[in-house]
FIMARMAR-400504 format. One line per field, with one value per residue (C-alpha): residue in one letter; x, y negated, z negated; residue number from 1. Coordinates in steps of 0.2 Angstrom, whole numbers. Example, Ala and Ser with C-alpha at 12.3 -4.5 7.8 and 13.67 -1.06 7.14 Angstrom:
REM FIMARMAR-400504
resn	[A|S]
px	[62|68]
py	[22|5]
pz	[-39|-36]
resi	[1|2]
This chain:
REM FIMARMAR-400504
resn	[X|X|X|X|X|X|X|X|X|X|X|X|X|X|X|X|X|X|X|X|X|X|X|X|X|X|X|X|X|X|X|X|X|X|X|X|X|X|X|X|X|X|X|X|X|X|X|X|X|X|X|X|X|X|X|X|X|X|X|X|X|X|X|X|X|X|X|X|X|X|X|X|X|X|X|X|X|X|X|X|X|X|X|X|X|X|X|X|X|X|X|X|X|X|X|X|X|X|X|X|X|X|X|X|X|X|X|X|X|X|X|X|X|X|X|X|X|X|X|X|X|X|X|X|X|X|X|X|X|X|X|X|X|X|X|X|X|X|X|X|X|X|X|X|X|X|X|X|X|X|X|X|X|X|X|X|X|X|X|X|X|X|X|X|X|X|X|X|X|X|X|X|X|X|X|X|X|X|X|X|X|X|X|X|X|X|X|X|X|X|X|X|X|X|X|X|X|X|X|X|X|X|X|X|X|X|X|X|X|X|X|X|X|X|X|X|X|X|X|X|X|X|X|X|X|X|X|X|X|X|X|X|X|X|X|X|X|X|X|X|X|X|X|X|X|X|X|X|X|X|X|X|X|X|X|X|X|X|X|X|X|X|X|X|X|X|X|X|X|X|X|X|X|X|X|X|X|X|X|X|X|X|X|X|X|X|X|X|X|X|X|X|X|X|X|X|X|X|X|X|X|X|X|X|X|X|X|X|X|X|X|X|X|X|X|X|X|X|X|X|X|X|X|X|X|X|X|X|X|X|X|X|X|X|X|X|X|X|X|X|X|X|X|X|X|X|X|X|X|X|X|X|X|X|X|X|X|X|X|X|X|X|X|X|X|X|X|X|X|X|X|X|X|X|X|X|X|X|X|X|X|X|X|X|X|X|X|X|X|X|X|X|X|X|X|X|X|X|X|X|X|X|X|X|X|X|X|X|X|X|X|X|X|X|X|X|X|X|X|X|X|X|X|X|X|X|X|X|X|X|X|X|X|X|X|X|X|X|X|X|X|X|X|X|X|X|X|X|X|X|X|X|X|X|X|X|X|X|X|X|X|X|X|X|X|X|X|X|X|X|X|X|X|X|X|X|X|X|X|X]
px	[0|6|11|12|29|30|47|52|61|82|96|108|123|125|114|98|85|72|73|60|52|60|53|44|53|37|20|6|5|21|35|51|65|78|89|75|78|60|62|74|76|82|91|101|119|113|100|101|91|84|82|68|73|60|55|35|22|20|3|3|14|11|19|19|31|36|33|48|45|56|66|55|40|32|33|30|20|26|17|31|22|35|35|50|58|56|72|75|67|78|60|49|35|19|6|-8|2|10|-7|-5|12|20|31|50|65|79|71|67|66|74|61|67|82|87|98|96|108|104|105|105|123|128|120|104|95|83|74|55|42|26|8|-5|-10|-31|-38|-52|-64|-70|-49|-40|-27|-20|-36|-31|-23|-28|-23|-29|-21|-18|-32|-26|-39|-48|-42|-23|-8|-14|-2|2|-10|-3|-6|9|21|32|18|14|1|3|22|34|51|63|82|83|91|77|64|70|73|53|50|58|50|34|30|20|32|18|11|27|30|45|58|71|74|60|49|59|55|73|80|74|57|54|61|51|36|37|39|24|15|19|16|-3|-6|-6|-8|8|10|14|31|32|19|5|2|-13|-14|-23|-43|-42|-41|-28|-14|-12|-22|-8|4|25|34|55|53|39|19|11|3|11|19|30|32|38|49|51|67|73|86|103|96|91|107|117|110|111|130|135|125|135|148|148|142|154|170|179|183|199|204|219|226|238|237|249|257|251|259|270|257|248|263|264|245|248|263|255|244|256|261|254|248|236|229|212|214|204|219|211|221|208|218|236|228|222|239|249|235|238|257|257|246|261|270|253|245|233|222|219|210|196|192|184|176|170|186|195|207|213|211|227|221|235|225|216|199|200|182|177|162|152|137|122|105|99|114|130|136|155|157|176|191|195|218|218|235|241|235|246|244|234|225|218|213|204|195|191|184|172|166|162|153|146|140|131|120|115|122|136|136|130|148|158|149|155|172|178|196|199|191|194|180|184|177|184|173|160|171|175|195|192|181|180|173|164|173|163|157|171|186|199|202|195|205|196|204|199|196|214|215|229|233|249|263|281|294|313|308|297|278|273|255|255|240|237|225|221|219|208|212|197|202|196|206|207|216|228|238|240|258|252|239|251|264|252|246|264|266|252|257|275|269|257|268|282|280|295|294|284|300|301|288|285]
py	[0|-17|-31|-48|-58|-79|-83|-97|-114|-108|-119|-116|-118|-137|-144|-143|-153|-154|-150|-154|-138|-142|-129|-113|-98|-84|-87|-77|-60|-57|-43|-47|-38|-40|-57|-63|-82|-89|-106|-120|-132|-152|-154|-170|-163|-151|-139|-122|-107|-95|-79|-66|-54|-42|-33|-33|-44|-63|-65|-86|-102|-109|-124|-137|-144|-160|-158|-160|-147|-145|-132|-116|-121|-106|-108|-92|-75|-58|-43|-29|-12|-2|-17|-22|-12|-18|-29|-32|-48|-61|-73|-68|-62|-53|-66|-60|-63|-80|-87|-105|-100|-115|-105|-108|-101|-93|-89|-71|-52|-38|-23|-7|0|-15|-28|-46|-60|-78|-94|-88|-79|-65|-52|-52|-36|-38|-51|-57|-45|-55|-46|-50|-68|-67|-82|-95|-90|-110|-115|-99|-106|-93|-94|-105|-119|-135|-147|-149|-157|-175|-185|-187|-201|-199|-195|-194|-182|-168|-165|-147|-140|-141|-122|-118|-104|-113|-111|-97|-102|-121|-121|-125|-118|-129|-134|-149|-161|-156|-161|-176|-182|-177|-188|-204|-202|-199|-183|-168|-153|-142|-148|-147|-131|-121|-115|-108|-94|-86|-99|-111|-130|-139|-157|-155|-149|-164|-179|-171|-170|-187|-193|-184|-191|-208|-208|-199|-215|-201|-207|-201|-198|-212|-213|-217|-223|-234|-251|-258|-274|-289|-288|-268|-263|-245|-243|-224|-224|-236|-229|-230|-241|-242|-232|-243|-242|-255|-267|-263|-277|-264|-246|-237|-224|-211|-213|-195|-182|-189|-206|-205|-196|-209|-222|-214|-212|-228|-236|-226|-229|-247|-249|-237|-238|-257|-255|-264|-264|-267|-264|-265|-268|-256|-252|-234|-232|-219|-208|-211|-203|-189|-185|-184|-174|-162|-158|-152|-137|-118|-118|-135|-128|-124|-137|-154|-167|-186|-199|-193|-177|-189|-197|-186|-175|-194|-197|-178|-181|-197|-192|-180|-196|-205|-192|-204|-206|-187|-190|-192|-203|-192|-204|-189|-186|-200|-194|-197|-176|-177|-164|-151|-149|-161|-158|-170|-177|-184|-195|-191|-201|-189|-190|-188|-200|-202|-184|-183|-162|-159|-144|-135|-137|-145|-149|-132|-132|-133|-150|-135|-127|-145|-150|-136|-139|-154|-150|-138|-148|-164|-150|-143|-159|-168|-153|-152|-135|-137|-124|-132|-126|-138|-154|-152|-153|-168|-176|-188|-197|-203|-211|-216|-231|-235|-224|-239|-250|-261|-267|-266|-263|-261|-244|-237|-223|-205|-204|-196|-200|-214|-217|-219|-223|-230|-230|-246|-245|-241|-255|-262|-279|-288|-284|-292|-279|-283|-302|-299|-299|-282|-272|-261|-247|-256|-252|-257|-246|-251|-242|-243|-237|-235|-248|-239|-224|-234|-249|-261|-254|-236|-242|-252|-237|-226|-236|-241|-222|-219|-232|-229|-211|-218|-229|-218|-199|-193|-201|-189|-179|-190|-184|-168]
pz	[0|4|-8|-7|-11|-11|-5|-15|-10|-14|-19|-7|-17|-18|-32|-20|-29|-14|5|20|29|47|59|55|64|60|59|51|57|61|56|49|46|32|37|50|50|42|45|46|31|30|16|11|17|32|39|34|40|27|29|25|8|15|27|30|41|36|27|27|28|12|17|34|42|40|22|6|-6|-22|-26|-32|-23|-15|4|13|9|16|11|8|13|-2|-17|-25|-39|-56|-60|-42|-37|-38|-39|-29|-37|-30|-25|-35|-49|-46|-47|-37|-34|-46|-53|-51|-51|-38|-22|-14|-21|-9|-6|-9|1|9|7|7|12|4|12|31|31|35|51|55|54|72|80|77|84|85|84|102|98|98|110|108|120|121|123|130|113|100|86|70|83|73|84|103|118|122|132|147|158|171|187|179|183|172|156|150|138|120|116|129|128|116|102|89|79|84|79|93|93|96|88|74|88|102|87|83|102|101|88|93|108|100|106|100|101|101|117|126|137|132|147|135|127|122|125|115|118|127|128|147|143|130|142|155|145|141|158|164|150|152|170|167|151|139|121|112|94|82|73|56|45|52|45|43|54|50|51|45|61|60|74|72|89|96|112|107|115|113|98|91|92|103|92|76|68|57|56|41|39|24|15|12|18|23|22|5|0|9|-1|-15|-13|-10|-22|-36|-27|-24|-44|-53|-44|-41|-23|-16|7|12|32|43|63|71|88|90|109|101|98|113|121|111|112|132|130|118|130|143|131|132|113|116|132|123|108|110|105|100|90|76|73|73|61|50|52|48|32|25|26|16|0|-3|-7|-13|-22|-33|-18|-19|-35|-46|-63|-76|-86|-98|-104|-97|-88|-69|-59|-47|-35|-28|-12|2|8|22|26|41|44|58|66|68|73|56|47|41|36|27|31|25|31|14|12|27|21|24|41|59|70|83|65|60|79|81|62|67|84|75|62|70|82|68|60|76|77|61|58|43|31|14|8|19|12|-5|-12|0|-7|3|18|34|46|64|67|83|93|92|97|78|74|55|40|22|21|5|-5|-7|-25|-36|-22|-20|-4|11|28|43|62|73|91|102|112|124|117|120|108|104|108|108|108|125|124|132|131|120|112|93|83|64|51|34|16|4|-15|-31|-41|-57|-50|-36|-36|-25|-22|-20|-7|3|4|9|22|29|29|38|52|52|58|72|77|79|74|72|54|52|49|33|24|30]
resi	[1|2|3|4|5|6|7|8|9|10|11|12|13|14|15|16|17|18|19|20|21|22|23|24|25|26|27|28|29|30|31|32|33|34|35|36|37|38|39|40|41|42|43|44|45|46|47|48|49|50|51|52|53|54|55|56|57|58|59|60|61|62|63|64|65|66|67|68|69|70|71|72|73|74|75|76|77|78|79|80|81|82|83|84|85|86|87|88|89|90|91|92|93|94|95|96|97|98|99|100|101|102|103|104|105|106|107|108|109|110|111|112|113|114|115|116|117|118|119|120|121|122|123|124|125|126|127|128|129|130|131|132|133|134|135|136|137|138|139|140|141|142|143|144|145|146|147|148|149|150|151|152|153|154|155|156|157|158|159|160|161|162|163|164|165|166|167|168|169|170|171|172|173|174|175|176|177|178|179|180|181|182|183|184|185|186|187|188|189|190|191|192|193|194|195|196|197|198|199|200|201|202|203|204|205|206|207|208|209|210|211|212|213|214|215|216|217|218|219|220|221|222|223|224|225|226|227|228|229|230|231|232|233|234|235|236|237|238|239|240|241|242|243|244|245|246|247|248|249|250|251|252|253|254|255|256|257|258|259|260|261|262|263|264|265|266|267|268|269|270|271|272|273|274|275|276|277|278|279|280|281|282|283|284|285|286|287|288|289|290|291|292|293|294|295|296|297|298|299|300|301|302|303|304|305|306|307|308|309|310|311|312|313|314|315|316|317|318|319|320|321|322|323|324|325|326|327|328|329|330|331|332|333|334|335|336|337|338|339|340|341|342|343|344|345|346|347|348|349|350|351|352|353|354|355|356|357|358|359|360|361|362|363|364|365|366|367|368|369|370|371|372|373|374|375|376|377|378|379|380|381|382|383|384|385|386|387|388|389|390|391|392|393|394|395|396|397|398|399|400|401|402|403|404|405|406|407|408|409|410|411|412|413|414|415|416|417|418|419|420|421|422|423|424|425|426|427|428|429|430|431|432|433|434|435|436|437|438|439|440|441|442|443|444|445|446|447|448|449|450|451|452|453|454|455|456|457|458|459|460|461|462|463|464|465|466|467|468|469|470|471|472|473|474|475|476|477|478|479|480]
């Protein structure tokens, strides 16, 4: 006889407090297997995939998407035809007895002779298999669809209807960076046609969507929050234009995820730690060359080499000699942590925000090791895939700036660090050599730190190490 388990919101290892239900994976009447990704969660750090503990047939999604749950909440009910040994669950609890399903604690229960792996790691045991949808004999749509298509006008390019291929149970399957590209557009994803995989909704599929709807003057759906506009009169109903609905005077946008974890983090930041910049404009024509020669050897053939990973490589190289920007202030026991290892964070620009992802001892990394780490995490980061493991830990930061085009800035530290190195733009500027003005690749750096820990004499040695390095980098001899 079956029975019915609520899987539980998890914390996935890095002090999860609450998470946003991204995309559902399964719907209700499907079988899973052990390891079956369920759905895709937003956390403040990253987006993580969580995996079934059971194997059985999903009962009901006790949670929609777009909603932020805390951890504990009840999100999903799988009924397990062989229940779950007593002192096995890891809480999950059968349905029946977990009443309205407040009840908290670690996520999951693994049914009997099977294994389950938390947090989306580790092999999956087989793919969805999804029961024969029933139909709407008034729609020809799979029967519980709440939602149905957009109004087209009269006489208009017709749209797709919304319950497509791409839909199970009016849940479209699509990547994080696809639904937000839906979004911003203001389109239902639900409604969109899915040409990839398994009927999975694509970047193409969206943009072309959107086109066909704009061209037929189909309503799309609003972003944000609507704003009542004077005389009462609602603009949910109002078209998006450029990211905005017509007519509305302002939209409002839910603080949470990365946002609100950003904000968080530099307000603590800002308020607890007395931040001092210095910089230093420097002729980097050095490593210019050296970047285009690298290039030209066997062992960098498949290796992405930027000045980022010169950089990075210079910055690691001088906290041997600088190591109190590799630290932390403990106020609880008022001491300064000298750290004997360098988690080198990078800030990366995403869709969703400002992510710092780090490479654990990327001091004991190769120049081709750390190019290659970097390669992958920025990868890693844009689409919202970093394991909730790489986005804790960080020692030291760097952010590239530069790739928007800005000289200089005084960056923010990361709670419980430093330092913080920003890299301007590269640009070819004229340059005194040997009493000659020549054009020359300069860029500035910009050292943020945390004056309790650092000195102004610590700061300006690290950064003349870090330039003397980029500007020529066979001082990296010196310090190696």
């Amino acid at each position: 006889m079956a029975q019915a388990y609520d899987f539980k919101l998890p914390d996935v290892g890095e002090g999860l407090v609450e998470a946003e239900i991204v995309a559902w994976r399964v719907a209700p009447g499907d079988t899973v297997a052990v390891n079956d990704v369920l759905v895709e969660v937003e956390t403040a750090k990253s987006v993580v995939e969580l995996p079934s503990p059971w194997a059985g047939t999903v009962q009901e999604l006790l949670v929609a998407e777009g909603q932020v749950v805390p951890v504990g909440t009840p999100i999903i009910r799988v009924a397990v035809e062989q229940a779950a040994p007593n002192g096995a669950a890891t809480g999950g609890r059968p349905a029946e007895d977990a009443g309205a399903g407040a009840s908290t604690g670690a996520t999951g229960a693994a049914a009997e002779g099977s294994t389950a792996t938390l947090v989306g790691y580790g092999p999956r045991a087989g793919r969805v298999r999804r029961r024969p949808r029933r139909t709407s004999p008034a729609t020809g749509g799979a029967a519980g669809d709440a939602a149905g298509p957009l109004s087209v006008p009269e006489h208009a390019p017709s749209v797709p209807d919304q319950r497509s291929a791409s839909t199970s149970a009016g849940l479209a399957r699509a990547k994080p960076p696809v639904r937000k590209l839906a979004k911003d557009l203001g389109v239902d994803l639900r409604a969109v046609p899915g040409t990839g995989p398994d009927g999975t909704v694509t970047r193409d599929d969206v943009e072309a969507y959107a086109a066909r709807a704009a061209a037929a003057g189909t309503q799309a759906a609003p972003v944000g929050v609507p704003v009542e506009e004077p005389g009462g009169e609602d603009v949910v109903g109002a078209g998006v234009i450029g990211g905005r609905r017509a007519g509305a005077r302002e939209t409002r946008v839910p603080i949470r995820g990365i946002r609100r974890a950003t904000a968080q983090a530099v307000t603590q930041s800002a308020f607890s730690a007395p931040h001092a910049t210095e910089w230093v404009t420097v002729d980097v024509t050095g490593t210019m060359d050296l970047l285009a020669s690298l290039k030209e050897r066997r062992e960098f053939a498949d290796t992405r080499l930027t000045p980022l990973v010169v950089a990075a490589k210079a910055a690691l190289l001088a906290l041997r000699r600088t190591p109190e920007l590799n630290a932390t202030w403990d106020d609880g026991t008022s001491e300064i942590v000298l750290k004997h290892y360098v988690n080198l964070g990078i800030a990366v620009a995403t869709a969703r925000g400002l992510v710092v992802p780090n490479i654990k001892d990327a001091d004991q990394m190769t120049l081709v090791e750390l190019a290659e780490a970097l390669s992958a995490l920025t990868s890693a980061a844009r689409e919202g895939r970093t394991p909730p493991a790489d986005m804790v830990g960080t020692s030291f930061t760097i952010t590239n700036i530069g790739v928007f085009g800005v000289d200089g800035g005084t960056p923010i530290l990361n709670p419980g660090e430093s330092g913080i190195l920003a890299i301007g733009a590269i640009r070819q500027r004229p340059w005194v050599v040997d009493g000659e003005v020549v054009p020359r690749w300069v860029t500035t750096l910009s050292l943020s730190f945390d004056h309790r820990i650092v000195d102004g004499e610590q700061a300006s040695r690290f950064l003349v190490d870090v330039a003397g390095i980029l500007e020529n980098p066979a001082n990296a001899l010196l310090l190696a």
